[in-house]
RODO-2510 file (C-alpha; in nm, 4 decimals, decimal comma):
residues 366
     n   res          X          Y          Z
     1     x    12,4305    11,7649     3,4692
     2     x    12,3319    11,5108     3,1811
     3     x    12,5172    11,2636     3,4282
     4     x    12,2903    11,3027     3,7065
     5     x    11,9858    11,2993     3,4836
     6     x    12,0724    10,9790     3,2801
     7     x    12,1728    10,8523     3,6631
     8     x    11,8063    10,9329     3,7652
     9     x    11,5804    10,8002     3,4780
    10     x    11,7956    10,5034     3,4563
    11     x    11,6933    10,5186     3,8313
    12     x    11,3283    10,5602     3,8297
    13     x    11,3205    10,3325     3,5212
    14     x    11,4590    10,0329     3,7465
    15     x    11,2730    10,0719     4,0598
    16     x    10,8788    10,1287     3,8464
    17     x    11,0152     9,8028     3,7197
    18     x    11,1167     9,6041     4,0642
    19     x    10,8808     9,2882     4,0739
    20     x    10,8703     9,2604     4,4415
    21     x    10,9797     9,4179     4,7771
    22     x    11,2928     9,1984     4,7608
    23     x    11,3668     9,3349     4,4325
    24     x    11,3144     9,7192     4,5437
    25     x    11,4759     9,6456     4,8750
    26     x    11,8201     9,5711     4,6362
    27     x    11,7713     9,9069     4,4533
    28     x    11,7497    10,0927     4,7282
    29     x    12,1051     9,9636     4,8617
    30     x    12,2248     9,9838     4,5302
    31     x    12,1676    10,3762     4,5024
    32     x    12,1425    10,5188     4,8435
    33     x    12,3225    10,2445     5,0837
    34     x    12,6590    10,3201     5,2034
    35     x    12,8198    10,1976     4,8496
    36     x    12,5575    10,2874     4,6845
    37     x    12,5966    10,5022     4,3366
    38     x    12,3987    10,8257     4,4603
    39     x    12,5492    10,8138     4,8412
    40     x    12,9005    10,8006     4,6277
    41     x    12,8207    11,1294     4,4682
    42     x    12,7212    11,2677     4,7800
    43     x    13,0654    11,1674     4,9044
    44     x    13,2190    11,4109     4,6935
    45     x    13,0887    11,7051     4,7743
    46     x    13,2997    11,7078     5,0492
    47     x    13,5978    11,7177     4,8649
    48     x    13,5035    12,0454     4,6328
    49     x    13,6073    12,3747     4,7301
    50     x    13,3225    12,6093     4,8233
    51     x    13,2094    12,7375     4,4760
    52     x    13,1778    12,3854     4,3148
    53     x    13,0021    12,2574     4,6093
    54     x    12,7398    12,5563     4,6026
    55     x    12,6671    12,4640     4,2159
    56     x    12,6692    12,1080     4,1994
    57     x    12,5072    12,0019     4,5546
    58     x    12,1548    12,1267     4,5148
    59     x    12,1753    11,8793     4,2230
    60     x    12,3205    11,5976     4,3299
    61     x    12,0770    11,6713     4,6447
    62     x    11,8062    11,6723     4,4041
    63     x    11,8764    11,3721     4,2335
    64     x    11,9175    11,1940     4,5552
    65     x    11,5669    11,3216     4,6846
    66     x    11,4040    11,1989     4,3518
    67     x    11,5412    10,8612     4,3969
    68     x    11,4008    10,8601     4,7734
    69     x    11,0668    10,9421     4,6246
    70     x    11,0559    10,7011     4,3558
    71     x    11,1214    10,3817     4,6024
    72     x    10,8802    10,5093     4,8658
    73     x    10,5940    10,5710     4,6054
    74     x    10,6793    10,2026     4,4723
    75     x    10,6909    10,0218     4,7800
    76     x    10,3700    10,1747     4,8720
    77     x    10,2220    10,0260     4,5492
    78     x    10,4146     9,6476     4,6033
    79     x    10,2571     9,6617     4,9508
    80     x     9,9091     9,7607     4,8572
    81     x     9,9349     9,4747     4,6030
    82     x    10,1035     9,2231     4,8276
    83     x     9,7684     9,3164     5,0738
    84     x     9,4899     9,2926     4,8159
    85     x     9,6702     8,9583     4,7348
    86     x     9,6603     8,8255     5,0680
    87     x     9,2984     8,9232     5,1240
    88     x     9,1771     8,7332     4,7720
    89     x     9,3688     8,4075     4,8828
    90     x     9,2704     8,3893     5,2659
    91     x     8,9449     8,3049     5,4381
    92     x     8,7928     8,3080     5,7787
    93     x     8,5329     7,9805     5,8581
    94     x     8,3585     8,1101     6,1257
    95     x     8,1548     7,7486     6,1186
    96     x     8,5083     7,6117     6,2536
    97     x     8,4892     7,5153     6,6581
    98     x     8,7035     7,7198     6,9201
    99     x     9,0775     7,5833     6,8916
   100     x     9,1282     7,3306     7,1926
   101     x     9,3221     7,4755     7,5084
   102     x     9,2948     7,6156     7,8511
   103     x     9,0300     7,8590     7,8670
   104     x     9,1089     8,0917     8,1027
   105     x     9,3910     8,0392     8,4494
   106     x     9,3830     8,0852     8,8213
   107     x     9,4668     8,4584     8,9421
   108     x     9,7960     8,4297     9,2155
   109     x     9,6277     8,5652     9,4656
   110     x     9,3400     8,3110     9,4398
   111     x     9,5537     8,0430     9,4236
   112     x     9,7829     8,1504     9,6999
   113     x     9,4893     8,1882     9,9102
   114     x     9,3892     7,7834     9,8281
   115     x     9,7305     7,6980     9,9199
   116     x     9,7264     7,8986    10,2608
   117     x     9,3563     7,7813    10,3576
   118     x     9,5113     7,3801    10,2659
   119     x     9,7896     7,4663    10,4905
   120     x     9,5851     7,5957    10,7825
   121     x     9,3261     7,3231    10,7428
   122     x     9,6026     7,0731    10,7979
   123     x     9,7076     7,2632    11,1477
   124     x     9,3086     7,2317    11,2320
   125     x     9,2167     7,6209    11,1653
   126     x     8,8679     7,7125    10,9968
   127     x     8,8313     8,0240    10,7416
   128     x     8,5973     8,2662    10,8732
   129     x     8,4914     8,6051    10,7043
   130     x     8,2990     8,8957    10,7518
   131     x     8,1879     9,1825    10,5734
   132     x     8,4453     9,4364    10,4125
   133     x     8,1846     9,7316    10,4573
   134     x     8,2411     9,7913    10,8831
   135     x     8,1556    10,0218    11,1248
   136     x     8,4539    10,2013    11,3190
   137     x     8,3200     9,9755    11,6277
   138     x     8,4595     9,6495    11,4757
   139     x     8,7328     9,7997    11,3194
   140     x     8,8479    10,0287    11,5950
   141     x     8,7693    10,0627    11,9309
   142     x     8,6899     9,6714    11,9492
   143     x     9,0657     9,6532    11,8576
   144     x     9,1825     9,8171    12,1383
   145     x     9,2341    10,1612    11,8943
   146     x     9,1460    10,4859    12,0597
   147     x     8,9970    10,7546    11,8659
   148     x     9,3325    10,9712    11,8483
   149     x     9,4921    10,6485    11,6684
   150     x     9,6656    10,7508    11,3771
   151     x     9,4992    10,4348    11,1618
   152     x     9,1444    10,5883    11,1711
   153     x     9,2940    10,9234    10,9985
   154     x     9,0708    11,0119    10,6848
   155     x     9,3903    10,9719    10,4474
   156     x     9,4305    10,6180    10,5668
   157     x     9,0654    10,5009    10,5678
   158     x     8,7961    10,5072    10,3536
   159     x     8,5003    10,6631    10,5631
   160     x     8,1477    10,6531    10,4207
   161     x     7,9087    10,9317    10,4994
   162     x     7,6417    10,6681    10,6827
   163     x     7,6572    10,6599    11,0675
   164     x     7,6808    10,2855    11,2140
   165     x     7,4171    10,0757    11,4287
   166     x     7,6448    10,1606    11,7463
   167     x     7,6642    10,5400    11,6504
   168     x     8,0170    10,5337    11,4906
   169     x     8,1047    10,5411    11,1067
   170     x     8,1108    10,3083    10,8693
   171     x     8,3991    10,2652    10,6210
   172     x     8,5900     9,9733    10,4072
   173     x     8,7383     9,7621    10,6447
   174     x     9,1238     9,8305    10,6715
   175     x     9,2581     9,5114    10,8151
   176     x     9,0699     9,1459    10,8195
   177     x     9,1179     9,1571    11,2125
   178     x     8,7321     9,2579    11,2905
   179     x     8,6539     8,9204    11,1537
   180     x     8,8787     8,7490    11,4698
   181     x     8,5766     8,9916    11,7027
   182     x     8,2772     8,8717    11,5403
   183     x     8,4103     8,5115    11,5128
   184     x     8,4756     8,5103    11,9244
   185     x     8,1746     8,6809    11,9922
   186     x     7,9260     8,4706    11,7970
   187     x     8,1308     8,1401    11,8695
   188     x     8,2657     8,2070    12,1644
   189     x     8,5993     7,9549    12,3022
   190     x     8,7969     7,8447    12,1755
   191     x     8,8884     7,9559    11,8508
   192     x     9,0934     7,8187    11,5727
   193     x     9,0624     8,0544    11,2668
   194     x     9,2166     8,2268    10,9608
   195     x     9,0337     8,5188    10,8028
   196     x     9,1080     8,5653    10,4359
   197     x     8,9719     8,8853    10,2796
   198     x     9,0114     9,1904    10,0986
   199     x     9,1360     9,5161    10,2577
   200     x     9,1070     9,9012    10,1854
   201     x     9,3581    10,1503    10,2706
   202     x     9,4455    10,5228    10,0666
   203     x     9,7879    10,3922     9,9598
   204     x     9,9114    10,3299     9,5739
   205     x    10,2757    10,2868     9,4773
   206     x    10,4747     9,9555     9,3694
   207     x    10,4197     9,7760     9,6906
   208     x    10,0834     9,9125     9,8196
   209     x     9,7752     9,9875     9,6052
   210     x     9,4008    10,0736     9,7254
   211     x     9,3048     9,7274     9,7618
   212     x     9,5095     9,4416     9,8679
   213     x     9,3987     9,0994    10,0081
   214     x     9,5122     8,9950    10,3786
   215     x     9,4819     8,6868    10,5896
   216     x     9,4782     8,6807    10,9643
   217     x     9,4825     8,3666    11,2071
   218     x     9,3424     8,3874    11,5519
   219     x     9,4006     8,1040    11,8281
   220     x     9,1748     8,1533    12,1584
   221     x     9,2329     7,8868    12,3799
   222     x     9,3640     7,8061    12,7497
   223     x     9,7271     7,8612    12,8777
   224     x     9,8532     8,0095    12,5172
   225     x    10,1799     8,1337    12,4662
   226     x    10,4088     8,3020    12,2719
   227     x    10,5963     7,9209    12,1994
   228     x    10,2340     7,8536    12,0269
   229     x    10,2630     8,1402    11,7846
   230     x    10,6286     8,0696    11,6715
   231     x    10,5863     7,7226    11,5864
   232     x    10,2519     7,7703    11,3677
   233     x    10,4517     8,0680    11,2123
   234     x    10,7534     7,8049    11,1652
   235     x    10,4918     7,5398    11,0434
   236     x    10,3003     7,7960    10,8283
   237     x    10,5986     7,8914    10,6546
   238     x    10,7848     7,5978    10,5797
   239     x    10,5158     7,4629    10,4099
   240     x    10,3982     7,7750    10,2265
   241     x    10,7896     7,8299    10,0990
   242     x    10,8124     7,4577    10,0661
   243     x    11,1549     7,4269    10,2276
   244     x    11,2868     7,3481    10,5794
   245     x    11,5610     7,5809    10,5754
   246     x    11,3224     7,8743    10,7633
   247     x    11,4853     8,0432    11,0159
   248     x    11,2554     8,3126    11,2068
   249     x    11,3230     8,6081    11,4427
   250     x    11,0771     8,7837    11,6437
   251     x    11,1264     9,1714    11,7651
   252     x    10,8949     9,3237    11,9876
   253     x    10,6607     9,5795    11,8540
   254     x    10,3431     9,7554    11,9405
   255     x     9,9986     9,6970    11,7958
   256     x     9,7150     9,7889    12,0021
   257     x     9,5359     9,4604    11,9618
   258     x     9,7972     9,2526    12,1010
   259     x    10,0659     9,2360    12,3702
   260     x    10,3268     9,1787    12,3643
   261     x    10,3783     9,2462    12,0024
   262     x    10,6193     9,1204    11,7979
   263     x    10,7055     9,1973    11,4396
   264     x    10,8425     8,8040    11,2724
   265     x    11,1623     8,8287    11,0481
   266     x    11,2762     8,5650    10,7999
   267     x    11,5928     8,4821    10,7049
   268     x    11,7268     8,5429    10,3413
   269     x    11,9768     8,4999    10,1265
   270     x    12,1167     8,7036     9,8251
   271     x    12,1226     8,4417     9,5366
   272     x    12,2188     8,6069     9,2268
   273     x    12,1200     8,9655     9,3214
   274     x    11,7371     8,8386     9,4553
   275     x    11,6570     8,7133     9,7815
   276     x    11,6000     8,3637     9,8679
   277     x    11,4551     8,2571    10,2050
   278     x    11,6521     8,0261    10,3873
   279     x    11,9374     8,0434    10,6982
   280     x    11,9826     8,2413    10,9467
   281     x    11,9910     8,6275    10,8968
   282     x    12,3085     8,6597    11,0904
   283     x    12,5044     8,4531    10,8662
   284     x    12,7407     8,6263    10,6465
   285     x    12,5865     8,7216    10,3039
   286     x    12,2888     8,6964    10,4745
   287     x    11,9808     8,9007    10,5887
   288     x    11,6518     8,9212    10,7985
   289     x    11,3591     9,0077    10,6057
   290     x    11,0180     9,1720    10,7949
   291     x    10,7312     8,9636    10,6534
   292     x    10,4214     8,9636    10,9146
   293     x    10,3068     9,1163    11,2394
   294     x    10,2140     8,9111    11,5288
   295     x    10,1547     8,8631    11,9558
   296     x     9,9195     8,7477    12,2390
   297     x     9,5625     8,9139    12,1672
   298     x     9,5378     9,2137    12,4340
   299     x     9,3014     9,1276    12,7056
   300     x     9,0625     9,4693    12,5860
   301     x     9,0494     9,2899    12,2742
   302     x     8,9206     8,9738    12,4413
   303     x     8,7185     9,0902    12,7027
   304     x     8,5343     9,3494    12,4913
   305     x     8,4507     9,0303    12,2459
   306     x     8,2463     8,8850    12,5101
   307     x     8,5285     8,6537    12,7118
   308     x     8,6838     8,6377    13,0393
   309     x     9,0960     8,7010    12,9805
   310     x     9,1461     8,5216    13,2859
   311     x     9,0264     8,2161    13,1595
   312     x     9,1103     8,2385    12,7605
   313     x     9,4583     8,3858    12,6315
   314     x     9,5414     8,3079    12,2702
   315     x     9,7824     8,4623    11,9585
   316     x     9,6926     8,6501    11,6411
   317     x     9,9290     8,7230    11,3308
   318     x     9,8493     8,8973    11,0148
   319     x    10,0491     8,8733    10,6386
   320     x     9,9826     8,9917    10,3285
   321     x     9,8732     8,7740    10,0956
   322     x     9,9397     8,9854     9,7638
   323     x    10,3183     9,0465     9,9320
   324     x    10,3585     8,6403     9,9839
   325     x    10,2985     8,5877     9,5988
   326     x    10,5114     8,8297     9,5034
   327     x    10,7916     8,6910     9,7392
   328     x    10,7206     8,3269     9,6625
   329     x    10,6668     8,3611     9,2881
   330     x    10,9290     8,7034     9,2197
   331     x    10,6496     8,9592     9,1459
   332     x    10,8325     9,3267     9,1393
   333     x    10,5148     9,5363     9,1080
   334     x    10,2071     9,4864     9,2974
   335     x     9,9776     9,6866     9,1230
   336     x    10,0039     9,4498     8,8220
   337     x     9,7979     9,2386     9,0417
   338     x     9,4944     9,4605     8,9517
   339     x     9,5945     9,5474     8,5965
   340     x     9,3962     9,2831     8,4208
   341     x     9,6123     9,2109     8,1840
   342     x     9,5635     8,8878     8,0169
   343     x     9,9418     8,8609     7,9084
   344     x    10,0446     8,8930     8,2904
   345     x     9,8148     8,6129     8,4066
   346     x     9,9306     8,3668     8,1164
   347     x    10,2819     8,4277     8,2873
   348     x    10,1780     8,4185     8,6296
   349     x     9,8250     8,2129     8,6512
   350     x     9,8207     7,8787     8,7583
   351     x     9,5901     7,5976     8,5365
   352     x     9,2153     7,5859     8,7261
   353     x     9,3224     7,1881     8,7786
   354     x     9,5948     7,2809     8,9382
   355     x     9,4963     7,2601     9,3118
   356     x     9,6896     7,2807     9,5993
   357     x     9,7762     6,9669     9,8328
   358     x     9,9928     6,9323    10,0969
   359     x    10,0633     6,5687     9,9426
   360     x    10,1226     6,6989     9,5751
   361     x    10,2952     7,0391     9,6492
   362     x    10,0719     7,3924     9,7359
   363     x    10,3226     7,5527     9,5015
   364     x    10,3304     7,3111     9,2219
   365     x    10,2476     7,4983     8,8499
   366     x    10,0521     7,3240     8,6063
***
């Protein structure tokens, strides 16, 4: 037992001595590492038969505890010290101007909205908008949507209590398409436009949240067909994914606002376990990816905005705008979008100089 105890005052002695962390941080390898003097003593116990282990390992146990103690009541004191140092050396000059630098970026959704209104401008369409707070007119029946559609269900749309001018309900919008009614009914033909905006539907999971931001293009004109609606897609797309390698498919589909309907696929490929648009779906290693709804405006849809289908005809497609960041700039979660966290749009903002050109790049990052 006088072994153990010289072992621990020669111990304690030591570490109330230790200068510095780096000194203590030697100690404590010294006597409790995995070579260390006390961990060596510990080793031993296992080689004692039961009766010398029950009388010597509460000591050794001891002596190993005391040691513990000792270092963590002395690195408390080096560390209070080292503090109390640091706080008597340093100062703050609050007289000193803000350090030079960007002061704040360009949220991806703002600045993939710039670089889809520059697109659109340069295939001679206008941005209209309207209000997000609708009556079920507009949004609805105006759209060719009966009441018994399943889109005007409470757990899809957010209803408010107020009754509209034209005796329906009013409610967040739920798609940007009312704007292509009000447009054609206050402009009348022909109409060139894409309607940018934000959107409510009661959704929430990595790839649909509350509020999301769509854009919608609407051509009214004479003799329009479906030809029309796949090049602008074509055009719209090469230019947004800056590459000619854009292959598209169109499927039919049904939306009530237009018909025919047809949903627009995108070729991919599988570059180092992500996709990467480009080719033809059918190719081998290849795939087709749904990215936007689309089709001839339904002549309800026309003729209750006011025109005569006989005369106009025109196309109308709809996209995500949220879901064409993520794809073009590999986003994985869409709700980060709305997080508001500063790290996330230091990563993923773009520099408020940076503006988008069809000359200079939409896509290019500051």
């Amino acid at each position: 037992m006088s072994e153990l105890e010289t072992i621990q005052s020669d111990a304690e002695s030591r570490i109330a001595a230790a200068a510095d962390l780096n000194a203590l941080e030697a100690l404590r390898v010294e006597f409790l590492g995995k070579q260390g003097s006390v961990s060596g003593l510990l080793k031993t116990l296992g080689k004692m038969n039961p009766e010398e282990r029950q009388e010597k390992a509460p000591a050794i146990q001891a002596l190993r505890q005391a040691v513990a103690d000792a270092l963590a009541a002395k690195k408390d004191v080096l560390e209070a010290a080292e503090l109390e140092a640091r706080l008597a050396t340093e100062t703050l000059d609050l007289t000193l101007p803000a350090p030079e630098g960007a002061r704040g970026t360009v949220h991806p959704v703002s600045q993939v909205m710039d670089e889809l209104a520059e697109i659109f401008a340069d295939l001679g369409f206008a941005v209209a908008t309207g209000p997000e707070i609708e009556d079920d007119w507009y949004n609805f029946t105006a759209l060719n949507m009966p009441e018994s559609h399943p889109a005007r269900a409470m757990h899809d749309t957010f209803y408010f209590p107020d009754t509209a001018p034209k005796g329906g309900r009013m409610l967040l919008r739920t798609h940007t398409s009312p704007v292509q009614v009000r447009t054609m009914m206050a402009e009348g033909a022909p109409v060139r436009i894409i309607a940018p905006g934000r959107v409510y539907r009661s959704d929430s999971d990595a790839t649909h949240t509350p509020m999301f931001h769509q854009i919608e293009g609407l051509v009214i004109d004479r003799d329009i067909h479906l030809g029309h609606l796949k090049w602008t897609l074509e055009t719209f797309l090469k230019a947004f994914f800056e590459t000619d390698d854009i292959v598209l498919r169109l499927r039919p589909s049904y939306f009530p606002f237009t018909e025919p309907s047809v949903e627009v696929d995108v070729g991919f490929a599988i570059v180092k376990g992500k996709r990467v648009l480009g080719g033809s779906g059918d190719a081998p290693g290849h795939g087709w990816m749904e990215l936007l709804g689309s089709g001839m405006v339904n002549r309800r849809v026309i003729e209750m905005s006011g025109l005569d289908p006989d005369e106009w005809q025109g196309f109308a497609f709809g996209v995500g705008v949220d879901r064409l960041a993520m794809l073009k700039y590999g986003m994985d979660d869409l709700r980060a979008f709305f997080d508001g966290d500063v790290r996330w749009l230091q990563h993923y903002g773009f520099s408020a100089y940076d503006q988008p050109t069809l000359s200079g790049g939409v896509g290019a990052r500051a």
